[in-house]
C-alpha positions in Angstrom: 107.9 99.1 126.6 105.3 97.2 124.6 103.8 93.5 125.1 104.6 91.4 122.3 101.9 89.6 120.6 101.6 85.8 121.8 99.1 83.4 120.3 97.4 81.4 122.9 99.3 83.6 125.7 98.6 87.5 125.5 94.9 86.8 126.2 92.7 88.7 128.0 93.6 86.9 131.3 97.2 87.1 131.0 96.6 91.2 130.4 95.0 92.1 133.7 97.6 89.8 135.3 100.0 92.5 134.2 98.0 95.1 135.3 98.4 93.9 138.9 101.7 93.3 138.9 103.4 95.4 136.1 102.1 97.0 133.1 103.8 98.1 129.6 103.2 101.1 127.9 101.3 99.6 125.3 99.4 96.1 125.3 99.1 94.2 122.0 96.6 91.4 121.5 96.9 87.5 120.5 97.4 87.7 116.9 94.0 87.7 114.8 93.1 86.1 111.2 92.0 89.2 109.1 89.9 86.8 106.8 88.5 84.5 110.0 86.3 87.6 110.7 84.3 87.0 108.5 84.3 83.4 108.2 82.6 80.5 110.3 85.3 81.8 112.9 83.9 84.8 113.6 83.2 84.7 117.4 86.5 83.1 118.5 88.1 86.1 116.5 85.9 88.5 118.4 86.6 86.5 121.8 90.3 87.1 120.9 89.6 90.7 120.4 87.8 91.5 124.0 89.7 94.1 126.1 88.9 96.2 129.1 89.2 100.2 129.2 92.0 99.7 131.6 94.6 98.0 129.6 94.5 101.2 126.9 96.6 102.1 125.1 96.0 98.7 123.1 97.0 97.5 120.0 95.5 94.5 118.0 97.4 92.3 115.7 95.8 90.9 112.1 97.6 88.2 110.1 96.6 86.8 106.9 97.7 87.5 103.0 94.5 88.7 101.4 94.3 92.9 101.5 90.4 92.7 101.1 90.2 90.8 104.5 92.8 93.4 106.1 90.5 96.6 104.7 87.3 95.2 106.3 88.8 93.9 109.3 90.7 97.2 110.2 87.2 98.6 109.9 85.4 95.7 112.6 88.6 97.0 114.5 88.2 100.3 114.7 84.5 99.9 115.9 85.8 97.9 118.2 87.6 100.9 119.7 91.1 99.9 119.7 94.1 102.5 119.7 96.3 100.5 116.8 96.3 97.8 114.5 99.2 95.6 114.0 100.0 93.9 110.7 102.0 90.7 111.5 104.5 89.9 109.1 107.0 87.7 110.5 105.2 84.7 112.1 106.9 81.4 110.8 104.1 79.1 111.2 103.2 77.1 108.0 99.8 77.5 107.4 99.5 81.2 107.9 102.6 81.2 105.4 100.6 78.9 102.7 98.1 81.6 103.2 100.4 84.4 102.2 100.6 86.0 105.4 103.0 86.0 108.3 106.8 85.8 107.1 106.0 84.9 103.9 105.1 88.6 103.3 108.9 89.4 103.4 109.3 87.3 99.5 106.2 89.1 98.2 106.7 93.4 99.4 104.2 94.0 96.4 101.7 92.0 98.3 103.1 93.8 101.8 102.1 96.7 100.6 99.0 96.6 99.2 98.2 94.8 102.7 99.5 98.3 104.4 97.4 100.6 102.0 93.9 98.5 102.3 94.9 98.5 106.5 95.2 101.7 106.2 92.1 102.6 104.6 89.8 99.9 106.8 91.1 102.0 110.1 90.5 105.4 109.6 92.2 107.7 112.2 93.6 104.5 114.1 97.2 104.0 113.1 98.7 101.4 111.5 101.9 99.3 112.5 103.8 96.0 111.2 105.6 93.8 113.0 108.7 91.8 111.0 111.9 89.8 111.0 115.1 91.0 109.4 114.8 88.8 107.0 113.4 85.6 105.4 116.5 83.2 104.8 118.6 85.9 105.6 119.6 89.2 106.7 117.6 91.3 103.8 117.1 94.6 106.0 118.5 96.9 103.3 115.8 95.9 100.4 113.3 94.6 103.2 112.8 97.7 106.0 112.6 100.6 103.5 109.9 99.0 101.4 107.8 99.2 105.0 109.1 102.6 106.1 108.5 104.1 102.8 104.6 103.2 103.7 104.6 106.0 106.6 103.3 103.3 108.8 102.7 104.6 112.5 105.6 102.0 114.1 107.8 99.5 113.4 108.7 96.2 115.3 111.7 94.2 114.1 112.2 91.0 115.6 116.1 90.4 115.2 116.2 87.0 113.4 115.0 85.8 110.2 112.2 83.2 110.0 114.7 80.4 109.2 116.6 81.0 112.4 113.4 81.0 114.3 114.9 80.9 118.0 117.4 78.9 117.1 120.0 81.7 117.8 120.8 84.7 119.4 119.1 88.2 118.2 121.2 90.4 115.8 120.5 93.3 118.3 123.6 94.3 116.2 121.2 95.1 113.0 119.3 97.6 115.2 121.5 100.9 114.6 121.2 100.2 111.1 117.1 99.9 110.6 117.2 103.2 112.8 119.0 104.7 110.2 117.0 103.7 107.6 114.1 105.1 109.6 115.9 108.7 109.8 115.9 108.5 105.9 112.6 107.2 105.0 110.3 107.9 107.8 111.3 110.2 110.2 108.2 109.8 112.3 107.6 106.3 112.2 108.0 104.3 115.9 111.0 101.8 115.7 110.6 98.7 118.6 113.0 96.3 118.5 112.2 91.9 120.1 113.7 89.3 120.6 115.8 87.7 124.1 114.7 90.7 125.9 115.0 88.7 129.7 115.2 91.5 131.9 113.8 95.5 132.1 117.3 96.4 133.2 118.8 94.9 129.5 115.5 96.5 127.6 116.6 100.0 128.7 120.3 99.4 128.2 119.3 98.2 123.9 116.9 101.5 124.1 119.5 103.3 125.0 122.6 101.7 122.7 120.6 101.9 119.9 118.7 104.3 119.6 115.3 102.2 119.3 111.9 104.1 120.2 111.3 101.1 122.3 111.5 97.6 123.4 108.8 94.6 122.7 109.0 91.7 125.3 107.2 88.2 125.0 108.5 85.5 126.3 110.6 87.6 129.0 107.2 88.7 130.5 105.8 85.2 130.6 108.6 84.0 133.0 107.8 87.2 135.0 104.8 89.0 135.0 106.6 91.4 137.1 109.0 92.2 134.1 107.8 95.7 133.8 108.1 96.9 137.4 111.8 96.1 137.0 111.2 93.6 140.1 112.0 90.4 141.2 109.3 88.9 143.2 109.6 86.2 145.9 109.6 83.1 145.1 106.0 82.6 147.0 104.5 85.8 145.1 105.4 84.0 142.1 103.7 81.0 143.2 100.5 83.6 144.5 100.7 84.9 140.6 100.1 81.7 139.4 96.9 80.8 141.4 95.6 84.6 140.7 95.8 84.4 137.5 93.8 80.9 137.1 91.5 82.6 139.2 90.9 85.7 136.5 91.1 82.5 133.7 88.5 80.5 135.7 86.3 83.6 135.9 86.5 84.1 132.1 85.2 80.4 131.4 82.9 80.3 134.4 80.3 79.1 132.2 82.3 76.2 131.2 83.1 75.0 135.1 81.4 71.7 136.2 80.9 70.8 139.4 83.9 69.0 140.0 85.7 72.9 139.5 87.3 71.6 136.0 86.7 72.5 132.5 87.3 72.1 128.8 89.6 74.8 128.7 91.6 74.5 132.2 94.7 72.7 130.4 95.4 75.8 129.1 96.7 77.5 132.1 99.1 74.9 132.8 101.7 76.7 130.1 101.6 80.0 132.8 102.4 77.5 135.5 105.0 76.4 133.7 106.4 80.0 133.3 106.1 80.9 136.7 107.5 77.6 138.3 110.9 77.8 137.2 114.6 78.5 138.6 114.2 77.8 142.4 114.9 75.0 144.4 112.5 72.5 144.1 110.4 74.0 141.1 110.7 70.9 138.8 108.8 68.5 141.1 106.4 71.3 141.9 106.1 71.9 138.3 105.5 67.8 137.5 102.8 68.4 139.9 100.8 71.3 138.4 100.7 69.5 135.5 98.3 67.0 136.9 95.3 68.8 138.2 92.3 68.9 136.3 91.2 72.7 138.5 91.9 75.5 140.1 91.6 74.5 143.7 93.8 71.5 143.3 96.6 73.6 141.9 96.2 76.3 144.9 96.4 72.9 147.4 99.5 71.8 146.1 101.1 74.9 145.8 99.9 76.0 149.7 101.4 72.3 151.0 104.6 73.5 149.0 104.9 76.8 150.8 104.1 75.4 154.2 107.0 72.7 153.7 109.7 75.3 152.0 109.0 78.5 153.3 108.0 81.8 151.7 112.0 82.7 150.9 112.9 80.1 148.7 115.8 80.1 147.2 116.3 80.9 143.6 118.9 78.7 142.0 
């Protein structure tokens, strides 16, 4: 069970949130620009690239389309101590695409794989995964997958959709059986994951199990419920508990940015976990409209406290 990489989301914050309440096997970063390391971007690469002892084993994920970049960042990586490094090949945002990275790397596998080799040789002893779509415009898995396998990378993460789907439709979890078999044949010791609508633990184990998959990746399943791994179901008020701890651990990594009036530059950012945690119970939308409003901390554990005292701690969920 592995944490999928989330940009703005699988910080370091959100990553001891999961240690308290349910931790995957394997933690991957935020997704990192290979060439921003070594531009004018440097130290909010590096701040994306913090992580404690205690959330090993961890995995950190480069984009970008330029195999010089990936060679010397896999090498700042390594220093860095991490246990993998993740080449991300399916993200669908435009600018990383006019770069030549992301999903645009599935048009151009002469490019993927030189990106593979110069990874490969920037990290040493560290191994080297890729995380992909099944496709582009389409399904392409049977000229697409082998071209990766055939690189002997360490693992393989397929999201089930191609980019032009986005999440517009269900996950071809269908396609799975099928990239496992290409794995047999072309890499026998390569890691398949497979992403993509995993909502509960219970279903991850089931598609493990149908399929044949190495493993499951989870993103936005785990946002809704940082519990996901524990295969639990909190209360509704230990939800709402989850959301104040964890602007606590947020608050304490920008505790140099705090005024005196308890809010700061960043705080906004914490809203989109309230968001995720304040969902499917009776009364969560108002409660929800209502977290979106406070400039701190304190003010969200207020209204959150008057909400328990006038609902109860067994809430329903809807």
């Amino acid at each position: 069970m592995a944490l999928a990489p989330m940009s703005g989301v699988t910080d370091e914050s959100f990553r001891l949130m999961l240690l308290k309440f349910g931790r995957p096997d394997v933690f991957w970063t935020e997704f990192v620009s290979a060439d921003g390391l070594f531009s004018k971007g440097r130290k909010y690469c590096l701040e994306s690239l913090k992580f404690s002892h205690k959330e090993r084993p961890i995995v950190a994920q480069l984009f970008g389309g330029d195999p010089v970049y990936f060679e010397k960042a896999a090498e700042d990586i390594a220093k860095l101590g991490f246990d993998g490094i993740d080449i991300n090949m399916g993200c669908p945002d435009s600018d990383i695409e006019k770069r030549g990275g992301g999903a645009a790397l599935i048009k151009n596998p002469a490019l993927a794989k030189e990106i593979i080799r110069a990874t490969k040789r920037g990290a040493g002893k560290i191994p080297v995964s890729v995380k992909t779509r099944i496709g582009y415009d389409k399904n392409e898995i049977t000229k697409w997958i082998p071209v990766l396998l055939k690189e002997n990378i360490a693992a393989l993460t397929v999201h089930f959709r191609t980019r032009k789907e986005m999440s517009r439709v269900p996950a071809h979890w269908e396609l799975a059986e099928k990239i496992v078999k290409f794995r047999d044949r072309y890499a026998s010791e390569t890691i398949i994951l497979g992403n993509g609508d995993v909502e509960t633990f219970a279903q991850a184990r089931k598609l493990a199990e149908e399929t044949g998959l190495d493993g499951i990746m989870v993103g936005r399943g785990v946002l809704k419920n940082p519990w996901f791994f524990s295969n639990n179901l909190p209360l509704v008020s230990a939800r709402l508990d989850a959301a104040i701890k964890h602007a606590e651990i947020f608050d304490n990594f920008h505790k140099k940015d705090i005024r005196k009036n308890g809010s700061y530059k960043q705080f906004d950012a914490i809203k989109k976990y309230f968001h995720a945690y304040v969902k499917n119970f009776i009364g969560a939308k108002e409660l929800r409209e209502n977290l979106m409003k406070v400039k701190n901390t304190p003010q969200a554990k207020k209204i959150i406290e008057d909400f328990l005292a006038s609902s109860g701690p067994f809430t329903a969920y809807k």
